[in-house]
Predicted model as a PDB file, atoms N, CA, C, CB and O in Angstrom, pLDDT in the B-factor column:
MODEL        1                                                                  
ATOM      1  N   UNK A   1       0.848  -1.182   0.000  1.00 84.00           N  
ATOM      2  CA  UNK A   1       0.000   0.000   0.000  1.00 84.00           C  
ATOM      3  C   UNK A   1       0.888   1.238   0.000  1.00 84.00           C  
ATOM      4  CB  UNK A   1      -0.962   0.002   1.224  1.00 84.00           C  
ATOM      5  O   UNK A   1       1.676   1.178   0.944  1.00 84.00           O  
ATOM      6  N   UNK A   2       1.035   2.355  -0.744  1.00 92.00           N  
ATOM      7  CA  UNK A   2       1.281   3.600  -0.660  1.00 92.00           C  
ATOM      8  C   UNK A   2       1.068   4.225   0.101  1.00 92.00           C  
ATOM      9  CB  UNK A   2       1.015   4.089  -1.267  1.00 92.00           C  
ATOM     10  O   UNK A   2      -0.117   4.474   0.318  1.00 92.00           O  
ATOM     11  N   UNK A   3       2.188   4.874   0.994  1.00 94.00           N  
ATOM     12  CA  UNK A   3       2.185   5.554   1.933  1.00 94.00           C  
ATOM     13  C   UNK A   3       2.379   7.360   2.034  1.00 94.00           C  
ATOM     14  CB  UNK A   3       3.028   4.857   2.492  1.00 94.00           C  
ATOM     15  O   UNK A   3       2.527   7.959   0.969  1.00 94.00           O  
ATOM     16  N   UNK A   4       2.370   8.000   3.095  1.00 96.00           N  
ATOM     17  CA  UNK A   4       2.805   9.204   2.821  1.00 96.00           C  
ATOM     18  C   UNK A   4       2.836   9.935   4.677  1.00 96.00           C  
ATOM     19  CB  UNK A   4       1.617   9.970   1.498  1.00 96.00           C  
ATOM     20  O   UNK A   4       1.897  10.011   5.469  1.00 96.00           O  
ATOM     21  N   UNK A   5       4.188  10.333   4.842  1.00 96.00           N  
ATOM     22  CA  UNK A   5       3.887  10.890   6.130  1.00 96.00           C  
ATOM     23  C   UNK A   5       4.983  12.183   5.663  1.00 96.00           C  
ATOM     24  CB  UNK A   5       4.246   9.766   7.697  1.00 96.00           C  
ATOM     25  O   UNK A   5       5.814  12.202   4.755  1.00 96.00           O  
ATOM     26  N   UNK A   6       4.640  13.159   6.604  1.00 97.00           N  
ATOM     27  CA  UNK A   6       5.182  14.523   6.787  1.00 97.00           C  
ATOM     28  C   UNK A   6       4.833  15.318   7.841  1.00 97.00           C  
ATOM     29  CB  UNK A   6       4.926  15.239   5.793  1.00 97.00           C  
ATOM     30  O   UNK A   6       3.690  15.195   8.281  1.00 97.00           O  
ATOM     31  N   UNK A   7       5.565  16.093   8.329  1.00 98.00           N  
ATOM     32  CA  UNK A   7       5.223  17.340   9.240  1.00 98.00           C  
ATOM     33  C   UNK A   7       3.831  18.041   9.132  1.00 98.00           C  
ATOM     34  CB  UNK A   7       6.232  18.430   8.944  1.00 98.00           C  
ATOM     35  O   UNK A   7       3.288  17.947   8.032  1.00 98.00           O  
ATOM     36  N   UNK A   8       3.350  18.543   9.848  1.00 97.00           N  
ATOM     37  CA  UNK A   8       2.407  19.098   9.356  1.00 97.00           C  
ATOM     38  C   UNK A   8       2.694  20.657   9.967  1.00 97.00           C  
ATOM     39  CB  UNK A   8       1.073  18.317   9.696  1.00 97.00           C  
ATOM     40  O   UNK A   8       3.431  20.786  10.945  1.00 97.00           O  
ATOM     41  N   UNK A   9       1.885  22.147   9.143  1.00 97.00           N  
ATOM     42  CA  UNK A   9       2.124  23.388   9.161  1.00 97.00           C  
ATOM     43  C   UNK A   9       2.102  23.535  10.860  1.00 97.00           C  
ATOM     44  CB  UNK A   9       1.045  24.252   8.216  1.00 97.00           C  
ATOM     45  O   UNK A   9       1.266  23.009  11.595  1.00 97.00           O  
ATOM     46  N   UNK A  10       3.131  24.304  11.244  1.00 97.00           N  
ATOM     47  CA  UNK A  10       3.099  24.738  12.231  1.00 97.00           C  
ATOM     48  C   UNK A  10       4.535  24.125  13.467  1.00 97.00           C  
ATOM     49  CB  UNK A  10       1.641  24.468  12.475  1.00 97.00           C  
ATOM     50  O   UNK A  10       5.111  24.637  14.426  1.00 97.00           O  
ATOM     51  N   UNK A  11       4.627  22.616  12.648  1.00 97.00           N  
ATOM     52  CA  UNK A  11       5.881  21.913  13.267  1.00 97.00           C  
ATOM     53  C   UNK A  11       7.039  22.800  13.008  1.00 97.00           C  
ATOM     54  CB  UNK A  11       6.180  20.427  12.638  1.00 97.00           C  
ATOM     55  O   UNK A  11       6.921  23.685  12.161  1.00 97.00           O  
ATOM     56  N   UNK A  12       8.221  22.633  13.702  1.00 96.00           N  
ATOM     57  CA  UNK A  12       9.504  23.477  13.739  1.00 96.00           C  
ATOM     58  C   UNK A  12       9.969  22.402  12.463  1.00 96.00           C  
ATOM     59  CB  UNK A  12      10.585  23.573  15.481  1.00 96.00           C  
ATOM     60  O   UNK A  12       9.674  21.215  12.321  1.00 96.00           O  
ATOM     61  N   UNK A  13      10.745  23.230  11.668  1.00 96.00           N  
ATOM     62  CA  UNK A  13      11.964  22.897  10.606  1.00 96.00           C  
ATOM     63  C   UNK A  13      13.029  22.048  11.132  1.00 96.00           C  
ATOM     64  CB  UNK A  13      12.708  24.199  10.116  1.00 96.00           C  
ATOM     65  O   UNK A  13      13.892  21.612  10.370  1.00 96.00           O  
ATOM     66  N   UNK A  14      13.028  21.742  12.577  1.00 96.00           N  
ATOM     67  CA  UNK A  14      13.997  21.449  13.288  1.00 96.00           C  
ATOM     68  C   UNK A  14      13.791  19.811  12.990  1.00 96.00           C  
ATOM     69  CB  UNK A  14      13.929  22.085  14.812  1.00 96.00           C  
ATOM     70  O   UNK A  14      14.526  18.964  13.498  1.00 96.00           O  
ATOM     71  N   UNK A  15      12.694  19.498  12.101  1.00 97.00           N  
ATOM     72  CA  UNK A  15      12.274  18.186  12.570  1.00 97.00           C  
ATOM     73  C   UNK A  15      12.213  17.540  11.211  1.00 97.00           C  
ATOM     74  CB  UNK A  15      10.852  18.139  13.460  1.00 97.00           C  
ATOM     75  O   UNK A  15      11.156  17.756  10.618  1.00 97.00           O  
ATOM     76  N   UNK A  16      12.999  16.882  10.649  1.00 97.00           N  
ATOM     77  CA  UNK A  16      12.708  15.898   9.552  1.00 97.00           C  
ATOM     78  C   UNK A  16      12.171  14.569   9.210  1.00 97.00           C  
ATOM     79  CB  UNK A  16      13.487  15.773   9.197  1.00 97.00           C  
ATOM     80  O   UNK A  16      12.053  13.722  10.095  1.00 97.00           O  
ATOM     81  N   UNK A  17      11.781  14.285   7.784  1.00 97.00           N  
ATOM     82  CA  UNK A  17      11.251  12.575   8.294  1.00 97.00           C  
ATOM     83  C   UNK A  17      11.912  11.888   7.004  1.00 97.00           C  
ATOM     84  CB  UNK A  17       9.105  12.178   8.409  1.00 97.00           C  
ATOM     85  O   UNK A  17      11.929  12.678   6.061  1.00 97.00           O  
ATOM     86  N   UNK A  18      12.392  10.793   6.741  1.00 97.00           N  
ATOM     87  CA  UNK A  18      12.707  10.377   5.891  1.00 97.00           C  
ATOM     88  C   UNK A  18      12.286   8.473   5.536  1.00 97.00           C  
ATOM     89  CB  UNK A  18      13.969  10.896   6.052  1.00 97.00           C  
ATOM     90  O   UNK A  18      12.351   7.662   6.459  1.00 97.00           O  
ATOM     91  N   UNK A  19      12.039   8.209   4.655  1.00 95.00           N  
ATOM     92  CA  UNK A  19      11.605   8.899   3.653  1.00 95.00           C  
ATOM     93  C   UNK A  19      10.300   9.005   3.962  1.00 95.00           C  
ATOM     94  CB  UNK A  19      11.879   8.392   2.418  1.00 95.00           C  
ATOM     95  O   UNK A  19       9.844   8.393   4.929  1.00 95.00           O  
ATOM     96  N   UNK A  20       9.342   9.996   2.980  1.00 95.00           N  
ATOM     97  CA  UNK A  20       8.377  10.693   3.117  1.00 95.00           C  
ATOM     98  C   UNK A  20       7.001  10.141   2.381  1.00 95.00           C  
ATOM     99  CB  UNK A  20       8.828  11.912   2.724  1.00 95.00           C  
ATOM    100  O   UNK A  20       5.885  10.651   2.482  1.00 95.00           O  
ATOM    101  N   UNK A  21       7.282   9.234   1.787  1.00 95.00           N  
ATOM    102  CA  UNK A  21       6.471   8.884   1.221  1.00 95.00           C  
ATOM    103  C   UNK A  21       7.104   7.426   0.397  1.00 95.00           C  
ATOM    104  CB  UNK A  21       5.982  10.072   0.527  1.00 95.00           C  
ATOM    105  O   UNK A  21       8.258   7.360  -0.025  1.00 95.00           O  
ATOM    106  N   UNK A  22       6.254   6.494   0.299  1.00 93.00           N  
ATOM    107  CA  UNK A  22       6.648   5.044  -0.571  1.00 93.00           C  
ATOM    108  C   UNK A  22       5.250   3.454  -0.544  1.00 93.00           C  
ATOM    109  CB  UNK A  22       8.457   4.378   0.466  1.00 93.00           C  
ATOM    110  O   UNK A  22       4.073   3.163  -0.757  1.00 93.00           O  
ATOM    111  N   UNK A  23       6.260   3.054  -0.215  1.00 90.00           N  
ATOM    112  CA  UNK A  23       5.142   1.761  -0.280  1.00 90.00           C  
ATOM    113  C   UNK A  23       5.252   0.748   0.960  1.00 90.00           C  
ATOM    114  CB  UNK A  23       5.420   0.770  -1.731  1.00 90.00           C  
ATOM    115  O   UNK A  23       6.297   0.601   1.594  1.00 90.00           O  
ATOM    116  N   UNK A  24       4.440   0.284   1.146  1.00 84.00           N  
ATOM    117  CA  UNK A  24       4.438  -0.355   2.915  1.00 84.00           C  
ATOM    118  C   UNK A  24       4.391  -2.104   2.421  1.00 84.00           C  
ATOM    119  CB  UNK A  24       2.478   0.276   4.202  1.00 84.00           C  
ATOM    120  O   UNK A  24       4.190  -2.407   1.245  1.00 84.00           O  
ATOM    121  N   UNK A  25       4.554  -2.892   3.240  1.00 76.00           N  
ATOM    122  CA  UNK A  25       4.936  -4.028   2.525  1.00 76.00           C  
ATOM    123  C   UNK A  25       3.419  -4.639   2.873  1.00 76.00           C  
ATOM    124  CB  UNK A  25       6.459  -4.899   3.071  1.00 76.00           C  
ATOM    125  O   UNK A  25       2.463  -3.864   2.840  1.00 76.00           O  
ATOM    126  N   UNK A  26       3.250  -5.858   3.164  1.00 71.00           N  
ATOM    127  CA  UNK A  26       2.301  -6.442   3.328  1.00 71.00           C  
ATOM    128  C   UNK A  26       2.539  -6.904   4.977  1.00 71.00           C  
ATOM    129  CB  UNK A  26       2.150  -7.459   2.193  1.00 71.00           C  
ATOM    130  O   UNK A  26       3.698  -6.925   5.391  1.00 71.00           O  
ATOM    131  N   UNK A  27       1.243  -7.327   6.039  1.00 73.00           N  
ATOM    132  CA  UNK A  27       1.169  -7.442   7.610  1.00 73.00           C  
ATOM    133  C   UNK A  27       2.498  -7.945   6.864  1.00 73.00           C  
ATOM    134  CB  UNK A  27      -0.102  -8.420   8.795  1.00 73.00           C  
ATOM    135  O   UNK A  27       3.372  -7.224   6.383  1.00 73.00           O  
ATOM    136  N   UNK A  28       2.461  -9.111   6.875  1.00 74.00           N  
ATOM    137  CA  UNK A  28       3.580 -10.149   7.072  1.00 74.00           C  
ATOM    138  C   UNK A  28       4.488 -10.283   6.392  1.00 74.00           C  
ATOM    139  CB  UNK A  28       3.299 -11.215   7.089  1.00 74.00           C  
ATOM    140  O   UNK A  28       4.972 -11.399   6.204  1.00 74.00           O  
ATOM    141  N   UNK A  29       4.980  -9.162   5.823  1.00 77.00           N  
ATOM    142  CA  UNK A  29       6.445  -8.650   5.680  1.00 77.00           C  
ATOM    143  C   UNK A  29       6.739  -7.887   6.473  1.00 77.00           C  
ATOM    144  CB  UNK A  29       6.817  -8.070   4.607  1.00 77.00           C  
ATOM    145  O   UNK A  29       6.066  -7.707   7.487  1.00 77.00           O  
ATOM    146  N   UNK A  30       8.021  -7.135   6.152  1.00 82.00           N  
ATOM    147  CA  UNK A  30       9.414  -6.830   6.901  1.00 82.00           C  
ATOM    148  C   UNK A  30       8.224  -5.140   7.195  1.00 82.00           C  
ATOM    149  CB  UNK A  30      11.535  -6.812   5.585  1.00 82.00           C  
ATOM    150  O   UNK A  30       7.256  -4.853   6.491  1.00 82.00           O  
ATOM    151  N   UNK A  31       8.810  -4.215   8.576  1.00 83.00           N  
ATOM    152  CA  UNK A  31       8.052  -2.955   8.343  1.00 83.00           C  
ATOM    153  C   UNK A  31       8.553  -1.924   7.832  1.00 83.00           C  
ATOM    154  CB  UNK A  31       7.585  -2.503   9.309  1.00 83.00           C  
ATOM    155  O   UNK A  31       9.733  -2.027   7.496  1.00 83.00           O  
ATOM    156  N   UNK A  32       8.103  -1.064   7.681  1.00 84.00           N  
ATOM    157  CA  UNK A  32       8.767   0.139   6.672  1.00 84.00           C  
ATOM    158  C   UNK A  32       9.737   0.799   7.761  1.00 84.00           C  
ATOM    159  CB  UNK A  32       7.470   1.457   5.934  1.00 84.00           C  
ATOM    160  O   UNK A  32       9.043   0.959   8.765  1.00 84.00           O  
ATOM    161  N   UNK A  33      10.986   1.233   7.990  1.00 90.00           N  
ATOM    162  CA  UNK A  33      11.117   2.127   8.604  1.00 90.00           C  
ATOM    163  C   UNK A  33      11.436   3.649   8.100  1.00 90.00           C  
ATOM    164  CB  UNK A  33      11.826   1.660   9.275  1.00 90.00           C  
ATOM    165  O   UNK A  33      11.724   4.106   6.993  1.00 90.00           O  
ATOM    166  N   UNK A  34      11.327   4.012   8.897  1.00 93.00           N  
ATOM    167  CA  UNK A  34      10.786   5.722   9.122  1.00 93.00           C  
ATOM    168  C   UNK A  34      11.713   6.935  10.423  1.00 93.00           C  
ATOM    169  CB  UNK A  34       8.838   5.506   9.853  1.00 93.00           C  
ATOM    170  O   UNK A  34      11.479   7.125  11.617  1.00 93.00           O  
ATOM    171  N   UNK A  35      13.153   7.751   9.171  1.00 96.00           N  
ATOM    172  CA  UNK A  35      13.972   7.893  10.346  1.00 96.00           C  
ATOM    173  C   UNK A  35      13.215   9.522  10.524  1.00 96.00           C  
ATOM    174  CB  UNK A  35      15.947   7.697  10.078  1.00 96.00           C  
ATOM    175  O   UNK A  35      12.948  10.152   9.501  1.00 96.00           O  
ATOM    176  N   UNK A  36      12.931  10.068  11.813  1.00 97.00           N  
ATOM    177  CA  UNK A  36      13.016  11.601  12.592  1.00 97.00           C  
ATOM    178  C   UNK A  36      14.350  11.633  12.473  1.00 97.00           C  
ATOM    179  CB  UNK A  36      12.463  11.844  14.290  1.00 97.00           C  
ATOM    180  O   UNK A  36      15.116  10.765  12.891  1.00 97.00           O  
ATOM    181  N   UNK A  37      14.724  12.889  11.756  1.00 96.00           N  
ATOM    182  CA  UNK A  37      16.059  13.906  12.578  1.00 96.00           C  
ATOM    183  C   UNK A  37      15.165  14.757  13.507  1.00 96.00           C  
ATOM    184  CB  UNK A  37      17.158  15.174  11.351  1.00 96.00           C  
ATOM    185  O   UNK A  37      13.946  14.869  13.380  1.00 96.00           O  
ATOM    186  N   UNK A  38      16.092  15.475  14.668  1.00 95.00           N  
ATOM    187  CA  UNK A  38      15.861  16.772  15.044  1.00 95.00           C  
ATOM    188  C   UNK A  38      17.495  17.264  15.072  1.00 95.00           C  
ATOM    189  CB  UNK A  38      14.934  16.882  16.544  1.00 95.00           C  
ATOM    190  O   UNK A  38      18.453  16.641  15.529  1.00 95.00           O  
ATOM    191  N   UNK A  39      17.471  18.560  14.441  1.00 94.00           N  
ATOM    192  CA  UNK A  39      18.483  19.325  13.895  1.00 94.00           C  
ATOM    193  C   UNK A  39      17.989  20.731  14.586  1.00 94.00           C  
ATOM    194  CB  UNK A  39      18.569  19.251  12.163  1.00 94.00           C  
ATOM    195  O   UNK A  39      17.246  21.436  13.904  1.00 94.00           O  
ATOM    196  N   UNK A  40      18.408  21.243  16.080  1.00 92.00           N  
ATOM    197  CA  UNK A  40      17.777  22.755  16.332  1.00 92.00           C  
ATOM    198  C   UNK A  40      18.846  23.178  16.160  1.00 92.00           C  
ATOM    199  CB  UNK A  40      17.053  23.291  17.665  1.00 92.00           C  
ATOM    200  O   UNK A  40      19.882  22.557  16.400  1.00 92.00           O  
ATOM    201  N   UNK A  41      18.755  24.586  15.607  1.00 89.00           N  
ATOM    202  CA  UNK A  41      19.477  25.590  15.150  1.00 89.00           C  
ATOM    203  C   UNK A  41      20.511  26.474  16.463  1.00 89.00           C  
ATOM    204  CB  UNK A  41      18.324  26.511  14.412  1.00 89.00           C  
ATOM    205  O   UNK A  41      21.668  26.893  16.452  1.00 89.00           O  
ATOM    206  N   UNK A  42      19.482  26.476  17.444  1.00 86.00           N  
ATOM    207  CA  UNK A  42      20.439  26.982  18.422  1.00 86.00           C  
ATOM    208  C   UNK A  42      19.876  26.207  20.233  1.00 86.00           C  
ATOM    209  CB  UNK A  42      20.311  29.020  18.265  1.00 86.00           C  
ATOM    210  O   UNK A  42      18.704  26.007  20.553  1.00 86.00           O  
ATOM    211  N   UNK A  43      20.753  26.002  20.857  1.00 83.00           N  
ATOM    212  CA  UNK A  43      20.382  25.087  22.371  1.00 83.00           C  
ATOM    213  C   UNK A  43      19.710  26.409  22.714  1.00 83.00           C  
ATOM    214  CB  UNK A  43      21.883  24.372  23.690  1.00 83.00           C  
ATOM    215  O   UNK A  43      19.662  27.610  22.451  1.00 83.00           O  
ATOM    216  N   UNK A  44      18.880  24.739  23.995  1.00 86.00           N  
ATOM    217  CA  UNK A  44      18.290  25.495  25.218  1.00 86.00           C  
ATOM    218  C   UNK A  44      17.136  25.822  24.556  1.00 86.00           C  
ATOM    219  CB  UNK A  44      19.104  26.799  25.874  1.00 86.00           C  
ATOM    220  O   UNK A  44      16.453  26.610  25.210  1.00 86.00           O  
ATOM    221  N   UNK A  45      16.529  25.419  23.197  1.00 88.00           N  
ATOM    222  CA  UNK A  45      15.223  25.851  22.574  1.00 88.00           C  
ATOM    223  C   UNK A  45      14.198  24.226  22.915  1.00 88.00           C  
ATOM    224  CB  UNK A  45      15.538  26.344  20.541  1.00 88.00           C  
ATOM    225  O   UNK A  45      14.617  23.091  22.689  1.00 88.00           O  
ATOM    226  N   UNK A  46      13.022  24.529  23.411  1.00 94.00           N  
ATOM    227  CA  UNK A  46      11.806  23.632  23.153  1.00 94.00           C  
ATOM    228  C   UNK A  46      11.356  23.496  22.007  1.00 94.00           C  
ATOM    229  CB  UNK A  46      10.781  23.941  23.765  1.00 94.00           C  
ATOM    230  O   UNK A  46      10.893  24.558  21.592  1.00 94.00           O  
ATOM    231  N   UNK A  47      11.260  22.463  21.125  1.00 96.00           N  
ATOM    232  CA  UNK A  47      10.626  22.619  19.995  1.00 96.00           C  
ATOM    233  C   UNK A  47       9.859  21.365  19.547  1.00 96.00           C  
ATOM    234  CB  UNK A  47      11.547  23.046  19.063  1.00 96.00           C  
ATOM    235  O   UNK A  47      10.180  20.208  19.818  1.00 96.00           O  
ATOM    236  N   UNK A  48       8.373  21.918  18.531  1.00 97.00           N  
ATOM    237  CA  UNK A  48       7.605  20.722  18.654  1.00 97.00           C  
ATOM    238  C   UNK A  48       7.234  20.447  17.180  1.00 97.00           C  
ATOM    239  CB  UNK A  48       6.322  20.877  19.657  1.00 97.00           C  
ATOM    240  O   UNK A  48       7.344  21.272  16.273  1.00 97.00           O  
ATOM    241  N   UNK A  49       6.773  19.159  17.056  1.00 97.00           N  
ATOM    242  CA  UNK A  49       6.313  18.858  15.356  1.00 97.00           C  
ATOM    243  C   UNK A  49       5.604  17.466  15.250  1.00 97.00           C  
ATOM    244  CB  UNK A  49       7.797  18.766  14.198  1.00 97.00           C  
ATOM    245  O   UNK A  49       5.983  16.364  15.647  1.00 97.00           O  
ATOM    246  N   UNK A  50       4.532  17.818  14.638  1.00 98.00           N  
ATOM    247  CA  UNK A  50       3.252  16.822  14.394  1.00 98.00           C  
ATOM    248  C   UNK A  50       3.490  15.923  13.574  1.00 98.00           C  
ATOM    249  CB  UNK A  50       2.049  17.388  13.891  1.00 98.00           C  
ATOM    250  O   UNK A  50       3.374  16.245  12.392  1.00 98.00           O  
ATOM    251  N   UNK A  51       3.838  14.712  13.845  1.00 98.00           N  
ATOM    252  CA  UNK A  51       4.011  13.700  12.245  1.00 98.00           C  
ATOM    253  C   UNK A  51       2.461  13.175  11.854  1.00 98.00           C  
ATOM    254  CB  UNK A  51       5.205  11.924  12.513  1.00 98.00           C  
ATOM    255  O   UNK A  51       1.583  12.906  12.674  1.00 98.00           O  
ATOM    256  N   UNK A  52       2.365  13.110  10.580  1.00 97.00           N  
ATOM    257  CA  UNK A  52       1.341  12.439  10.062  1.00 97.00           C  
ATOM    258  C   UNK A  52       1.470  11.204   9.389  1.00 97.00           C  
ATOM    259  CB  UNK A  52       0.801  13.167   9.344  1.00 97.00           C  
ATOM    260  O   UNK A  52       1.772  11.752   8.329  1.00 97.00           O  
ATOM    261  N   UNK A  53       1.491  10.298   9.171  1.00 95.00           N  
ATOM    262  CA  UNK A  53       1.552   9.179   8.757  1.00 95.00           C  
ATOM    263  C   UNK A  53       0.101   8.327   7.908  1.00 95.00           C  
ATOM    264  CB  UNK A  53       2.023   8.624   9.958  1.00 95.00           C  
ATOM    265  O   UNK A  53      -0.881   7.965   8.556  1.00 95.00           O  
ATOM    266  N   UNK A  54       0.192   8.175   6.781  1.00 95.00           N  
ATOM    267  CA  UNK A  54      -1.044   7.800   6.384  1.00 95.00           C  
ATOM    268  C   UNK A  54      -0.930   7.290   5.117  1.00 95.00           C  
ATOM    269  CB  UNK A  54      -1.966   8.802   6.451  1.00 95.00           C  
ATOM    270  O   UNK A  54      -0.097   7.579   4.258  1.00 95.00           O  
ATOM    271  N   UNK A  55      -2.098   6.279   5.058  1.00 91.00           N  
ATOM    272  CA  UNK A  55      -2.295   5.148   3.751  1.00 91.00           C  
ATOM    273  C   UNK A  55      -4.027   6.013   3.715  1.00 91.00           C  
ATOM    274  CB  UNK A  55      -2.152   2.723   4.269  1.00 91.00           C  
ATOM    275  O   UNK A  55      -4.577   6.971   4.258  1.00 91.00           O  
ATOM    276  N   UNK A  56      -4.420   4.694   2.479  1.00 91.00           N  
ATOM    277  CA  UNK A  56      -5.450   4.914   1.882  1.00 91.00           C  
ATOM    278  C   UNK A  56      -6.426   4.420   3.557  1.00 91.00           C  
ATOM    279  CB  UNK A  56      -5.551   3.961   0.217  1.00 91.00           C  
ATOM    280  O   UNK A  56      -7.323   4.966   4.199  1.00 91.00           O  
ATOM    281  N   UNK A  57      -5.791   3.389   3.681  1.00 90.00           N  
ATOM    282  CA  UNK A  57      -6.774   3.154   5.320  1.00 90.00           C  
ATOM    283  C   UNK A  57      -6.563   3.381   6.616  1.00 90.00           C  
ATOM    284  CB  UNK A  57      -7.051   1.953   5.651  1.00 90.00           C  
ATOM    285  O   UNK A  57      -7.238   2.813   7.475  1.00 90.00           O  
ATOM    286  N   UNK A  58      -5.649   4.197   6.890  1.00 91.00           N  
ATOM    287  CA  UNK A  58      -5.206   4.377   8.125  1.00 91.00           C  
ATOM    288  C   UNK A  58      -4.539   5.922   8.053  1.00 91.00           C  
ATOM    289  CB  UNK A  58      -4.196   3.145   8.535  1.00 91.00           C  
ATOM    290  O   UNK A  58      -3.904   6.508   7.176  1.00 91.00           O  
ATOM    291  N   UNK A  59      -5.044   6.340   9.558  1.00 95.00           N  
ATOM    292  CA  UNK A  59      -3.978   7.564   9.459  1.00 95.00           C  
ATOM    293  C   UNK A  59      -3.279   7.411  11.028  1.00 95.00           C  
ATOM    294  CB  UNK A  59      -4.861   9.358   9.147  1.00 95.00           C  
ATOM    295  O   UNK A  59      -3.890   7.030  12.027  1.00 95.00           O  
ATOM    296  N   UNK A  60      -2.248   7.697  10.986  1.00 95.00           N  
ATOM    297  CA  UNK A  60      -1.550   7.734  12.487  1.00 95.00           C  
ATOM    298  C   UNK A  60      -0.980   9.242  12.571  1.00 95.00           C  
ATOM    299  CB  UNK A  60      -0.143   6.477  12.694  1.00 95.00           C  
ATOM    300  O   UNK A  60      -0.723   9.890  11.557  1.00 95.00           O  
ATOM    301  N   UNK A  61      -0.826   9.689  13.761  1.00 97.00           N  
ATOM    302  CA  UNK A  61      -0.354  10.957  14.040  1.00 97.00           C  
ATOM    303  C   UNK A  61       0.637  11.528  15.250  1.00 97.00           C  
ATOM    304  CB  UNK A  61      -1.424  11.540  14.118  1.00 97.00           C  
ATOM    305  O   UNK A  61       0.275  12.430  16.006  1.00 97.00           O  
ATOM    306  N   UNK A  62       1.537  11.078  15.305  1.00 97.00           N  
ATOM    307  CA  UNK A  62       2.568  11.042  16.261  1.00 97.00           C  
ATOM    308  C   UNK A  62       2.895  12.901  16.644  1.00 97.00           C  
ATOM    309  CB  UNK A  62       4.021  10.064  15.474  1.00 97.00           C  
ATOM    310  O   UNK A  62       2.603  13.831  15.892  1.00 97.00           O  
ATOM    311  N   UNK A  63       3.576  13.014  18.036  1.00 98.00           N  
ATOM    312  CA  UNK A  63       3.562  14.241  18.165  1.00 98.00           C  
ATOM    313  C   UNK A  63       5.325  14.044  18.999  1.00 98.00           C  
ATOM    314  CB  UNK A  63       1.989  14.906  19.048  1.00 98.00           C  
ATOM    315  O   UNK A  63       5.749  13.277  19.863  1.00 98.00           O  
ATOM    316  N   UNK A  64       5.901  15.073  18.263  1.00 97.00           N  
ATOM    317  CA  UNK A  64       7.716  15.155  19.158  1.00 97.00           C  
ATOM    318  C   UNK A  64       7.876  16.272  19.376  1.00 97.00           C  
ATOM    319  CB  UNK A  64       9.232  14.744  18.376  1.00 97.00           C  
ATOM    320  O   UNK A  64       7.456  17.258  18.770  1.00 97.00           O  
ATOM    321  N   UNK A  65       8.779  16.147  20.659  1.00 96.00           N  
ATOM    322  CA  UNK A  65       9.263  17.137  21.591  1.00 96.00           C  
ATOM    323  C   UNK A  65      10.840  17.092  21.656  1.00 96.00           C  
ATOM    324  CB  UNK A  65       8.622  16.885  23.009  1.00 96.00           C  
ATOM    325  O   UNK A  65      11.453  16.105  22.064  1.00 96.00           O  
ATOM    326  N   UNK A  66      11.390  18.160  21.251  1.00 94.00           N  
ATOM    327  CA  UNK A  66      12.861  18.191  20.792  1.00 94.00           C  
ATOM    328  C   UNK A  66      13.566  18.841  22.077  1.00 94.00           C  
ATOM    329  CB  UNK A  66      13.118  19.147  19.293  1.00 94.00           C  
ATOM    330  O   UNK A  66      13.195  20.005  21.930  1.00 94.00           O  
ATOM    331  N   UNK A  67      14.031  18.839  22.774  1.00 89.00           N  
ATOM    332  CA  UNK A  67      15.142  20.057  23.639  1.00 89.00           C  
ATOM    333  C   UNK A  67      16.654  19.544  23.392  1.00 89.00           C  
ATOM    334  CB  UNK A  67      14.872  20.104  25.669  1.00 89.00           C  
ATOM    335  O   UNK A  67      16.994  18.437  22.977  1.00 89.00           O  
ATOM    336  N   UNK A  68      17.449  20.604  23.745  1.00 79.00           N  
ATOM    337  CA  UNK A  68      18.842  20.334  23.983  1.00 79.00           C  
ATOM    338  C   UNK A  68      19.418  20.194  25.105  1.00 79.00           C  
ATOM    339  CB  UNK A  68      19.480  21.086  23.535  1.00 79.00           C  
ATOM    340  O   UNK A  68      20.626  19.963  25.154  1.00 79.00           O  
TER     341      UNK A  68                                                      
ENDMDL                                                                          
END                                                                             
Protein backbone atom coordinates (compact mmCIF):
# COMPACT_ATOMS: atom_id res chain seq x y z
CA UNK A 1 0.00 0.00 0.00
CA UNK A 2 1.28 3.60 -0.66
CA UNK A 3 2.19 5.55 1.93
CA UNK A 4 2.81 9.20 2.82
CA UNK A 5 3.89 10.89 6.13
CA UNK A 6 5.18 14.52 6.79
CA UNK A 7 5.22 17.34 9.24
CA UNK A 8 2.41 19.10 9.36
CA UNK A 9 2.12 23.39 9.16
CA UNK A 10 3.10 24.74 12.23
CA UNK A 11 5.88 21.91 13.27
CA UNK A 12 9.50 23.48 13.74
CA UNK A 13 11.96 22.90 10.61
CA UNK A 14 14.00 21.45 13.29
CA UNK A 15 12.27 18.19 12.57
CA UNK A 16 12.71 15.90 9.55
CA UNK A 17 11.25 12.58 8.29
CA UNK A 18 12.71 10.38 5.89
CA UNK A 19 11.61 8.90 3.65
CA UNK A 20 8.38 10.69 3.12
CA UNK A 21 6.47 8.88 1.22
CA UNK A 22 6.65 5.04 -0.57
CA UNK A 23 5.14 1.76 -0.28
CA UNK A 24 4.44 -0.36 2.91
CA UNK A 25 4.94 -4.03 2.52
CA UNK A 26 2.30 -6.44 3.33
CA UNK A 27 1.17 -7.44 7.61
CA UNK A 28 3.58 -10.15 7.07
CA UNK A 29 6.44 -8.65 5.68
CA UNK A 30 9.41 -6.83 6.90
CA UNK A 31 8.05 -2.95 8.34
CA UNK A 32 8.77 0.14 6.67
CA UNK A 33 11.12 2.13 8.60
CA UNK A 34 10.79 5.72 9.12
CA UNK A 35 13.97 7.89 10.35
CA UNK A 36 13.02 11.60 12.59
CA UNK A 37 16.06 13.91 12.58
CA UNK A 38 15.86 16.77 15.04
CA UNK A 39 18.48 19.33 13.90
CA UNK A 40 17.78 22.76 16.33
CA UNK A 41 19.48 25.59 15.15
CA UNK A 42 20.44 26.98 18.42
CA UNK A 43 20.38 25.09 22.37
CA UNK A 44 18.29 25.50 25.22
CA UNK A 45 15.22 25.85 22.57
CA UNK A 46 11.81 23.63 23.15
CA UNK A 47 10.63 22.62 20.00
CA UNK A 48 7.61 20.72 18.65
CA UNK A 49 6.31 18.86 15.36
CA UNK A 50 3.25 16.82 14.39
CA UNK A 51 4.01 13.70 12.24
CA UNK A 52 1.34 12.44 10.06
CA UNK A 53 1.55 9.18 8.76
CA UNK A 54 -1.04 7.80 6.38
CA UNK A 55 -2.29 5.15 3.75
CA UNK A 56 -5.45 4.91 1.88
CA UNK A 57 -6.77 3.15 5.32
CA UNK A 58 -5.21 4.38 8.12
CA UNK A 59 -3.98 7.56 9.46
CA UNK A 60 -1.55 7.73 12.49
CA UNK A 61 -0.35 10.96 14.04
CA UNK A 62 2.57 11.04 16.26
CA UNK A 63 3.56 14.24 18.17
CA UNK A 64 7.72 15.16 19.16
CA UNK A 65 9.26 17.14 21.59
CA UNK A 66 12.86 18.19 20.79
CA UNK A 67 15.14 20.06 23.64
CA UNK A 68 18.84 20.33 23.98
Amino acid sequence: APFQCDFVAGSSSAFTVSPNHGSMNRRSGEPIEVIVRYSPDSPGEVLEGTLVFETEDMRKVYKFVGST
